[in-house]
C-alpha positions in Angstrom: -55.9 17.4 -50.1 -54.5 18.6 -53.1 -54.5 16.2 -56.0 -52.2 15.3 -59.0 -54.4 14.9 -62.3 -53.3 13.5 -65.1 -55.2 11.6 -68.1 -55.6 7.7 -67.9 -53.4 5.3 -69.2 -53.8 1.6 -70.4 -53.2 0.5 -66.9 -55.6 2.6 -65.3 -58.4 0.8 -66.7 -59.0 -1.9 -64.2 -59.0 0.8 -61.6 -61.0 3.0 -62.7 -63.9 1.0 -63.6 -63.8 -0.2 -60.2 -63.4 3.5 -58.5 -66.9 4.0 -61.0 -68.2 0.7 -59.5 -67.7 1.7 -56.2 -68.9 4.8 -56.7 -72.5 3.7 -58.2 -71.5 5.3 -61.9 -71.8 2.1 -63.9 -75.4 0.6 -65.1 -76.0 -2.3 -66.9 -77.1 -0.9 -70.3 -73.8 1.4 -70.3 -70.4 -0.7 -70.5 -67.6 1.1 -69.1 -64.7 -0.8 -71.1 -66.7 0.1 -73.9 -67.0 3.9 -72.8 -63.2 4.2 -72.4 -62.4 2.8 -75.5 -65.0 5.2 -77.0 -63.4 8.3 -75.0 -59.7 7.5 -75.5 -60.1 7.1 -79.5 -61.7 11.2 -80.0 -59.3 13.8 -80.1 -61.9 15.9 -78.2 -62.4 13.8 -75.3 -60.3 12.8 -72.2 -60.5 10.5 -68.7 -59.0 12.7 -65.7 -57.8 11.1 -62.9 -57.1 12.5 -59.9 -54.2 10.9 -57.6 -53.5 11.4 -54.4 -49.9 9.4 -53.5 -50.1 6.0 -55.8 -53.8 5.5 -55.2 -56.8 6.6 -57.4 -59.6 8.6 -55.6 -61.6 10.6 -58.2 -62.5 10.5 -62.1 -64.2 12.5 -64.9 -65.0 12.0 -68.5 -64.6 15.2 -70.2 -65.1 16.0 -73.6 -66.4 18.6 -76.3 -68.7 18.3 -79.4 -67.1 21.4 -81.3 -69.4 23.6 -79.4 -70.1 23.0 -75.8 -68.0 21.0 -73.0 -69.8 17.8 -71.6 -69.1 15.7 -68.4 -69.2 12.1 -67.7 -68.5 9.6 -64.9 -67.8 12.5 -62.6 -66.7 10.0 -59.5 -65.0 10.0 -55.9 -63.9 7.1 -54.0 -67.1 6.6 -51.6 -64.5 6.3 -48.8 -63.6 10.1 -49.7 -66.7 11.8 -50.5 -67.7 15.4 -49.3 -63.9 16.0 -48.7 -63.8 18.1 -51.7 -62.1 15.9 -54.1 -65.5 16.2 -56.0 -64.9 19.9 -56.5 -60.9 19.6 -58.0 -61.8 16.7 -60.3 -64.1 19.4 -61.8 -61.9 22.2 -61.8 -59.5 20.1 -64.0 -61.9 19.3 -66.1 -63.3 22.6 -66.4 -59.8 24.0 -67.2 -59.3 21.0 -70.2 -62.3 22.1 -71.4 -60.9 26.5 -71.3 -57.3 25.6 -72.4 -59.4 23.8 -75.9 -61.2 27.1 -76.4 -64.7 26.5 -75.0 -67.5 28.8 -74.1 -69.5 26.7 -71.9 -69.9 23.0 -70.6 -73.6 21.5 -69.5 -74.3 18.3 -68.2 -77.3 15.7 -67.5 -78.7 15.2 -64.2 -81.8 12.2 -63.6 -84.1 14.6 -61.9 -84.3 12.0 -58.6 -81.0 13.0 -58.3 -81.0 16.2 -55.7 -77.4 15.2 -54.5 -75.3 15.7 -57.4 -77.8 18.4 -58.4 -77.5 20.5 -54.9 -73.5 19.6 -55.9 -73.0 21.3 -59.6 -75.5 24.1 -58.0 -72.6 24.9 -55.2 -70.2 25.0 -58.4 -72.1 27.4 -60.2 -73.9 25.2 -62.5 -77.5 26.3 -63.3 -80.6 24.9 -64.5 -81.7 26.2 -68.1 -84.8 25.6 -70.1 -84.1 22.7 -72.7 -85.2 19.6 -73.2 -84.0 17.0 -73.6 -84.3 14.7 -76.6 -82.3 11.3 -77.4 -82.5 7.9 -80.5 -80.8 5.0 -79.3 -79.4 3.6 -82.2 -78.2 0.1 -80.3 -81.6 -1.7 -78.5 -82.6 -1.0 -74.9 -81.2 -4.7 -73.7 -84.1 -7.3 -73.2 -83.1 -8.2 -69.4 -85.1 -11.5 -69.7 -82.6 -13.2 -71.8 -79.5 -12.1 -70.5 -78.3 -15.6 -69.2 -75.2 -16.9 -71.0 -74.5 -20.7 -71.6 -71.1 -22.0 -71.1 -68.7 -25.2 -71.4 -67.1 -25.4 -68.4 -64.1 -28.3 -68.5 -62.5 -29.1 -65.5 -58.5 -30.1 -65.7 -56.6 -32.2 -63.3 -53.1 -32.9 -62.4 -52.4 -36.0 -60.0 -48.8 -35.6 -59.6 -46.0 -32.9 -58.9 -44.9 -31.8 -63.2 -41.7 -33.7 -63.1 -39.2 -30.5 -64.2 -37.3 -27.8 -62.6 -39.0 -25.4 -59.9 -40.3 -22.1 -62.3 -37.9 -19.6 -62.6 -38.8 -15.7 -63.5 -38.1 -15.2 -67.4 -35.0 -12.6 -68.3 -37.4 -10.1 -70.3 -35.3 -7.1 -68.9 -37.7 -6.7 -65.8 -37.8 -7.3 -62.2 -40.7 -9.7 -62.2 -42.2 -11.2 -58.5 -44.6 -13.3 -57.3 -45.1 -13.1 -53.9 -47.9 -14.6 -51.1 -50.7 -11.7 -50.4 -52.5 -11.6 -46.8 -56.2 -11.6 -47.2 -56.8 -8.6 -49.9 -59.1 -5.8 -48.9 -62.6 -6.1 -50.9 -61.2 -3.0 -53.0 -57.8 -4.6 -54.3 -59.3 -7.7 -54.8 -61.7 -6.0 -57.2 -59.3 -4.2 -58.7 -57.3 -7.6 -59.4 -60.5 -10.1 -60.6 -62.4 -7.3 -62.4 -59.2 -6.7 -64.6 -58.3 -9.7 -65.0 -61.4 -11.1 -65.6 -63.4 -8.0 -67.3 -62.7 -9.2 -71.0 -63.7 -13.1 -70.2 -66.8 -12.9 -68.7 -66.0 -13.6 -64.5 -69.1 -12.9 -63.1 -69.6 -14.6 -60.0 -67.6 -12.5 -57.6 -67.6 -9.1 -59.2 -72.0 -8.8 -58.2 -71.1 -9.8 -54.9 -72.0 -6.7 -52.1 -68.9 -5.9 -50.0 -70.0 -7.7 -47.2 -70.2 -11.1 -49.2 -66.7 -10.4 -51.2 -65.1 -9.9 -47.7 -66.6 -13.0 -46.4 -65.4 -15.3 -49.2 -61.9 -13.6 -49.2 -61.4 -14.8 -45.3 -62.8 -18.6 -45.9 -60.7 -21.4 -44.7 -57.9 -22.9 -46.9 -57.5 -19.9 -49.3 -54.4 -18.5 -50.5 -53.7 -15.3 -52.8 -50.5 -14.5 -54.8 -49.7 -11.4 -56.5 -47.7 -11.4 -59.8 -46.1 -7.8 -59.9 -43.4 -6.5 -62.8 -41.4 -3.5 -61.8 -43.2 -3.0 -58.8 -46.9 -3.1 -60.7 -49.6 -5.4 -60.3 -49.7 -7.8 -63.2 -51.7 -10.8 -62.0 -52.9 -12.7 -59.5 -53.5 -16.1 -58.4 -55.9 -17.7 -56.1 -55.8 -21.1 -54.4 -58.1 -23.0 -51.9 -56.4 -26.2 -50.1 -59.1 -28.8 -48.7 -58.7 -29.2 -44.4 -56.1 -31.6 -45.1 -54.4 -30.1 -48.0 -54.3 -33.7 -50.2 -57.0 -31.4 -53.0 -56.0 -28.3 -54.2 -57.6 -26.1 -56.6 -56.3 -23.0 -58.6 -59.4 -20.8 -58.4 -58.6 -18.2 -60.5 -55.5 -17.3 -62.7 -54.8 -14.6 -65.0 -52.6 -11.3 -66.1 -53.9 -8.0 -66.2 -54.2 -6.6 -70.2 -51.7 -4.5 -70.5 -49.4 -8.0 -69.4 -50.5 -10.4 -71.5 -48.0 -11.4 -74.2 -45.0 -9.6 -73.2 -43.6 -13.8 -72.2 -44.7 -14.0 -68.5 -47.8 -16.5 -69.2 -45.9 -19.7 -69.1 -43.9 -18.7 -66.0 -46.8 -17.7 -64.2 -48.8 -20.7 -64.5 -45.9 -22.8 -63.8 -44.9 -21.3 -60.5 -48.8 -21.0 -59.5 -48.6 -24.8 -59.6 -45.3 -25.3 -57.6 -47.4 -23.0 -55.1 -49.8 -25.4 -54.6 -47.6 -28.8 -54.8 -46.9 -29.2 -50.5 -45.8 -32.3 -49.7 -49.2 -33.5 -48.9 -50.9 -33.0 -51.9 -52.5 -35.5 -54.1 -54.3 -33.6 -56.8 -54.5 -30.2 -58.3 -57.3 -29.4 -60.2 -58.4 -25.7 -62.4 -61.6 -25.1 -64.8 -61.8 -23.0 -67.4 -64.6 -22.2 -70.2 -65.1 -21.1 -73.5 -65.4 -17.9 -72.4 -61.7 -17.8 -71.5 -59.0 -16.4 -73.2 -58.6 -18.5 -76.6 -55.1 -20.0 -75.0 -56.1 -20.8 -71.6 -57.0 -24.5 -72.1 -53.8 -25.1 -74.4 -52.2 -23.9 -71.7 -53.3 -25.4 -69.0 -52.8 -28.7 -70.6 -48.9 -27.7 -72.1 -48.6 -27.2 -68.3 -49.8 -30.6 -67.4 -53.5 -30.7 -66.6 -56.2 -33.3 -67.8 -59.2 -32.8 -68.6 -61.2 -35.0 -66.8 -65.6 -33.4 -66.6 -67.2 -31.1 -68.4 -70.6 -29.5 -67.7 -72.8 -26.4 -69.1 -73.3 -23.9 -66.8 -75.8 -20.8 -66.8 -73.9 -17.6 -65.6 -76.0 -14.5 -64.4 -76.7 -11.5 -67.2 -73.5 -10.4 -67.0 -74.6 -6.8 -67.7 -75.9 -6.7 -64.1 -72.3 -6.8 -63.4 -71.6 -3.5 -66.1 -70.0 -6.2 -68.8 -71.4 -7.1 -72.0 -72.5 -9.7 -73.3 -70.1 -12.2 -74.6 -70.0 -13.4 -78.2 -72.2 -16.6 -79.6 -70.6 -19.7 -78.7 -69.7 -20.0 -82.6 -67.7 -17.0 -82.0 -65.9 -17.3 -79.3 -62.6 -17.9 -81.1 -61.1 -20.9 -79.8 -58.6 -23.0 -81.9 -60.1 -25.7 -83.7 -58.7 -28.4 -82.5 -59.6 -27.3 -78.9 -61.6 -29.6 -76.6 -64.3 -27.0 -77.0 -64.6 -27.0 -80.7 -64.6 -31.1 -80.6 -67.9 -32.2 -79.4 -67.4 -35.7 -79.4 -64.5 -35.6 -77.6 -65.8 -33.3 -74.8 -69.4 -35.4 -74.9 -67.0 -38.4 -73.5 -66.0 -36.5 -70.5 -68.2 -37.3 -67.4 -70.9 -34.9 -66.0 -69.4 -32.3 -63.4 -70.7 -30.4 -60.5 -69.0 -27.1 -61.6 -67.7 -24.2 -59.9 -68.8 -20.5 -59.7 -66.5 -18.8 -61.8 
């Protein structure tokens, strides 16, 4: 297999960090969209990524410190592995590294680590006599007190929006939203770790495969894909009750490199035409203060109520290779939102919530 390499691009992101998930690269004291942001701001450093057809299959951070090459998040698609897509990633990095005039690249290796080591060992790599010394200048996270606190509000609507059915925007692109069969456990990753990866969506992304693929094929669930120009831009995901009277929008959202280019209010629109049937009597959608600083404003332009609020505990999301989110204080929603006005929120009943 040979593969096309090229350097990452702002829609890569999503991808890759799930490729590095998959491939057991990420930790939770390391945050990938962090790294990447890092990487792609030095003029001396670079994320490879090797293509083979549309799909990504293999990764590597390469870079240089005016003297020697280094290597990072050196990754194949598990699915792949030991087909020697291992080997061309590095040869591409290896020849970034010649074409920028340098002598010689190393690399770190934890010493349980015999795979990868017997792996750099059948490319030539050899062992030499440092050591190796390191300051962390950010603290070691304290893993006890990871849990985040959150205002969860939960929105209703109890009656089809009286206007005309959503229609695609004229923005110059060929924009469609179209019903998904169940997604594999990979795509689906791909679609709620991007969209979700700057807002703190936990729940599904430190599921194990098994679990993912389990939820993805429950009863009454429904997934929509948002694509302009033939990309992936967003997804929506719904889950009708048995008899299809309660319907509620999941989760909602564009990928970055999507938001603000005048597809938001579409999207949500048509995402609520989808779940209107005949037989419905209620939709209903949460969303938190860890959301994007619109999403409750529009949610509620587009016709929801809020109608229960609750505080829920979400897991350390750093298990999950995010960071922590900001303070509550900081979490930049407008002031007049619901979440700003405690006394309007504190009159909103008590909720059993849902996993985000």
């Amino acid at each position: 297999m040979a593969l096309h390499v090229r350097p990452v691009a702002d829609g890569d992101i999503a991808s890759v960090i799930a490729l590095w998930g998959a491939a057991g690269l990420t930790v939770p004291h390391n945050d990938p969209f962090a790294d990447i942001k890092f990487c792609r701001s030095s003029s001396n450093a670079e994320i490879l990524l090797g293509i083979d057809g549309q799909e990504l299959v293999a990764t590597v951070m390469v870079g240089h410190d005016g003297h020697r090459g280094w290597y990072y998040y050196v990754g194949v698609d598990p699915r792949l592995q030991t087909g020697g897509l291992g080997r061309e990633i590095m040869s591409a990095a290896e020849e970034w590294l010649k074409e920028r005039g340098v002598g010689k690249a190393q690399l770190m290796i934890r010493s349980a680590n015999t795979k990868v080591k017997d792996f750099y060992k059948r490319l030539g790599y050899v062992e030499e006599d440092r050591l190796v010394m390191a300051k962390r200048f950010a603290p070691v996270p304290d893993w006890q007190n990871g849990q985040v606190e959150t205002i969860v509000l939960h929105l209703e609507m109890l009656s089809r929006p009286d206007r005309e059915p959503a229609q695609p925007p004229e923005i110059g692109k060929r924009i469609v939203l179209e019903r998904m069969t169940i997604p594999s456990v990979r795509f689906y990753r791909f679609l709620y770790d991007g969209v979700g990866g700057n807002w703190t969506w936990v729940s599904r992304r430190i599921m194990d495969d098994d679990t993912l693929a389990a939820t993805l094929s429950r009863a009454g669930a429904e997934y929509y894909l948002l694509s302009v120009d033939g990309e992936p831009a967003g997804f929506c995901e719904l889950e009708r009750s048995e008899n299809g009277k309660d319907v509620e929008l999941s989760y909602f959202g564009l990928l970055p490199g999507f938001i603000g280019i005048g597809i938001g209010r579409y999207f949500i629109d048509a995402a609520i035409d989808l779940a209107w049937q005949p037989e419905t009597k209620r939709v209903w959608v949460h969303t938190c203060d860890l959301d994007h600083p619109r999403a409750l404003g529009n949610y509620r332009r587009a016709g929801f109520v809020p109608y229960a609020r609750e505080v829920e505990i979400l897991p350390d999301p750093r298990l999950a290779g995010l960071p922590l989110p900001p303070r509550s204080s900081e979490r930049g929603h407008a002031p007049n939102s619901l979440f700003r006005d405690h006394a309007a929120a504190e009159e909103l009943p008590l909720a059993d919530g849902a996993a985000r």
